[in-house]
C-alpha positions in Angstrom: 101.6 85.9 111.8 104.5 86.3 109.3 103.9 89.2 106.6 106.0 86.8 104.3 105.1 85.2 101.4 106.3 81.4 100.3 106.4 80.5 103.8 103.6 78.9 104.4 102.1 75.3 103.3 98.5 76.4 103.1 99.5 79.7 100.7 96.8 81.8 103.1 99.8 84.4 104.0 100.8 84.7 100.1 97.0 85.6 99.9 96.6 87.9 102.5 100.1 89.6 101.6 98.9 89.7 97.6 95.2 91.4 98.7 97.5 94.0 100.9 99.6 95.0 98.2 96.8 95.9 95.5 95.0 97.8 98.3 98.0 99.8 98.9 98.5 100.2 95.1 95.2 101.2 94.6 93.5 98.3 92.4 90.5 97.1 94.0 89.7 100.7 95.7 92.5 100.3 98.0 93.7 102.6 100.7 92.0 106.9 100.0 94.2 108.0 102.6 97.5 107.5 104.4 97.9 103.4 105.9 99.8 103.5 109.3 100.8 99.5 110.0 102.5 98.7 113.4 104.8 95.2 113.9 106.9 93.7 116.8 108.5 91.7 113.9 110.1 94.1 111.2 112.1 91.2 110.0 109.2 88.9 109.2 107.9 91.9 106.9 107.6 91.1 102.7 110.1 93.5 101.1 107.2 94.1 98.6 105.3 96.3 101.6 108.4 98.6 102.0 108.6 99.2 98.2 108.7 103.5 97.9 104.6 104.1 97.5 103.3 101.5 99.1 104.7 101.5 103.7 108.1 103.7 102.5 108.2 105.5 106.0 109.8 104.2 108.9 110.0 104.6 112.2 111.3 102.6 115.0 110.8 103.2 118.5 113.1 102.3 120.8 113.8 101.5 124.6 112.4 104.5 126.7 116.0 107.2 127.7 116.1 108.0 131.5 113.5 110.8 131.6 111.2 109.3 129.4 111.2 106.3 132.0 110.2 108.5 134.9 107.4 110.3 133.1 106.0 106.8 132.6 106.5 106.1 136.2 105.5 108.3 137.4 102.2 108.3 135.4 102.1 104.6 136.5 102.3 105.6 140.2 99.7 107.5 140.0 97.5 104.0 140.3 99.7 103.0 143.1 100.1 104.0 146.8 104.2 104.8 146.8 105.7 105.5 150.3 107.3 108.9 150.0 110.6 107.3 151.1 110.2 105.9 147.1 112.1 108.3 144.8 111.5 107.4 141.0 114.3 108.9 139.4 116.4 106.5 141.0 114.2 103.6 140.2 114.7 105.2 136.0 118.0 105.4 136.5 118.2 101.8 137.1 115.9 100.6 134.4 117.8 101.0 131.2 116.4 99.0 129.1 112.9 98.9 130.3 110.1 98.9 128.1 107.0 100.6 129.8 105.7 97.2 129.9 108.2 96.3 131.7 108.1 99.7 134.2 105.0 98.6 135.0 105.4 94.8 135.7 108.1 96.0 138.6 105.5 98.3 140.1 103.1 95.1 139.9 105.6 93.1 141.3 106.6 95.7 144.4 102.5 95.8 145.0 102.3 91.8 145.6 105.3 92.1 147.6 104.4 94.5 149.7 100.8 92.1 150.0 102.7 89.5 150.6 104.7 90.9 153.7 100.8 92.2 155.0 99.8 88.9 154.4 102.7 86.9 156.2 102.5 88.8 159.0 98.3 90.3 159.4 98.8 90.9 163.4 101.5 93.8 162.1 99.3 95.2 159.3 95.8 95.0 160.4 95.2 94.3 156.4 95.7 98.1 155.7 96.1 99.8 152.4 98.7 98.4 150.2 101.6 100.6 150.2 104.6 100.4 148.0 107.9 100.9 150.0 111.4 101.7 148.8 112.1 97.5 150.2 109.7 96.4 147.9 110.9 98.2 144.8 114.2 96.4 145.9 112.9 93.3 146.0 111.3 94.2 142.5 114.3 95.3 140.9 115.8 92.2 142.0 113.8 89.8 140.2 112.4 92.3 137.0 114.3 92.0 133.6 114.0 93.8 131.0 111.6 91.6 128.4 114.4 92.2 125.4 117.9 91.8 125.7 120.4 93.6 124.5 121.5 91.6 121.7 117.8 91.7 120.7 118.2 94.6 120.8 121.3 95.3 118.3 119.0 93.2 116.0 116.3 95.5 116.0 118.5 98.2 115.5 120.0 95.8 112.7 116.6 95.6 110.9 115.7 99.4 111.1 119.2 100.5 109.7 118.5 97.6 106.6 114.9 98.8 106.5 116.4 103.1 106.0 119.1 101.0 103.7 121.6 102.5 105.7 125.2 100.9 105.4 125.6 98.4 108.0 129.2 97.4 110.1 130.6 93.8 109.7 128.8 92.9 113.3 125.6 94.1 112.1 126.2 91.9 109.0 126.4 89.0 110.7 123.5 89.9 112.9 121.4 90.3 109.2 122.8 87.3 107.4 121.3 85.5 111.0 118.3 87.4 110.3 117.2 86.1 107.0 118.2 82.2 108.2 116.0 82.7 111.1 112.9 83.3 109.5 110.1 81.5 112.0 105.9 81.7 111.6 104.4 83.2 114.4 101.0 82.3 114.9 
C-alpha cells in the first residue's frame, strides 16, 4: 500500500496516513513509547512521517557483504544435507548481491535438483536421503538471480541518501527526479 497521500480515488490512504500522523504527534493518545516502522518502499513514504519528532531515524539495510552471506548459509545448511565436497565460502563469494531470501531460494533450488537427478534415475539412488552436491549448487547458481538488480539497487541507495538529506551526484539526481515520476500504488 502506498504511505502517500493524494493518490488515491477513494481518499482511504489520506485517512490512514492523517490517523498515523496525530498518533505519532501525540493527539488522540498516540504512540507512549518509541514507533519502529519497517518498508520495502521508502520512496512511496509521505514526507510528513519523516518530519524530525515523528519516524526521524533511519536506517537502511543493505545487500548482505561476503561474510555476512556465509553466516547465513551456513545457518541455512543447517536444514540441509550438504555433501562435504560443498564449500560455502565459495558459494558467498559468488552471491554478491544476494539477499538471504535469495541465499536460500539457491539452496531450495540445489535440494530439487539433486531430487530430481534421484528421481530420473531411482535404480541408482534407491530413493535415499536427499543430499546436496557441489553439481547441484552449480546448477543452482546457474539459474538463481539475485531478486534486485543493481540499478535497483543505486535507487535505494538514492532514496536513503535523500531520506539522511545527504547531497546527491548528478546520476543520483536523475535516479530521484525518476523517483518522484514513478510513483505507483501497490496494493
Amino acid at each position: 500500500m502506498e504511505i502517500l497521500r493524494g493518490h488515491d480515488s477513494t481518499g482511504v490512504t489520506d485517512r490512514v496516513v492523517n490517523q498515523l500522523l496525530a498518533r505519532l504527534d501525540g493527539a488522540e493518545g498516540g504512540a507512549g513509547g518509541a514507533v519502529l516502522a519497517a518498508t520495502s518502499r521508502p520512496d512511496l513514504l509521505d514526507p510528513a512521517l519523516l518530519r524530525a519528532g515523528r519516524l526521524h531515524t533511519h536506517v537502511m539495510t543493505s545487500m548482505p557483504p561476503e561474510a555476512a552471506r556465509l553466516s547465513i548459509l551456513q545457518t541455512l545448511a543447517k536444514d540441509v544435507t550438504i555433501s562435504p565436497d560443498v564449500d560455502l565460502g565459495a558459494v558467498a563469494a559468488r552471491t554478491e548481491g544476494f539477499s538471504p531470501a535469495d541465499l536460500k531460494s539457491l539452496l531450495v533450488t540445489a535440494q530439487l535438483t539433486s531430487l530430481e537427478d534421484q528421481l530420473d534415475n531411482p535404480e541408482e539412488s534407491a530413493m535415499k536421503a536427499v543430499v546436496v552436491t557441489k553439481e547441484d549448487i552449480e546448477r543452482a547458481l546457474e539459474e538463481t538471480q539475485p531478486s534486485l538488480s543493481k540499478e535497483q539497487l543505486k535507487f535505494y541507495d538514492t532514496v536513503y541518501k535523500r531520506f539522511r538529506g545527504e547531497s546527491l551526484t548528478k546520476e543520483e539526481v536523475t535516479i530521484s527526479s525518476e523517483l518522484n515520476r514513478q510513483r505507483v500504488t501497490l496494493a
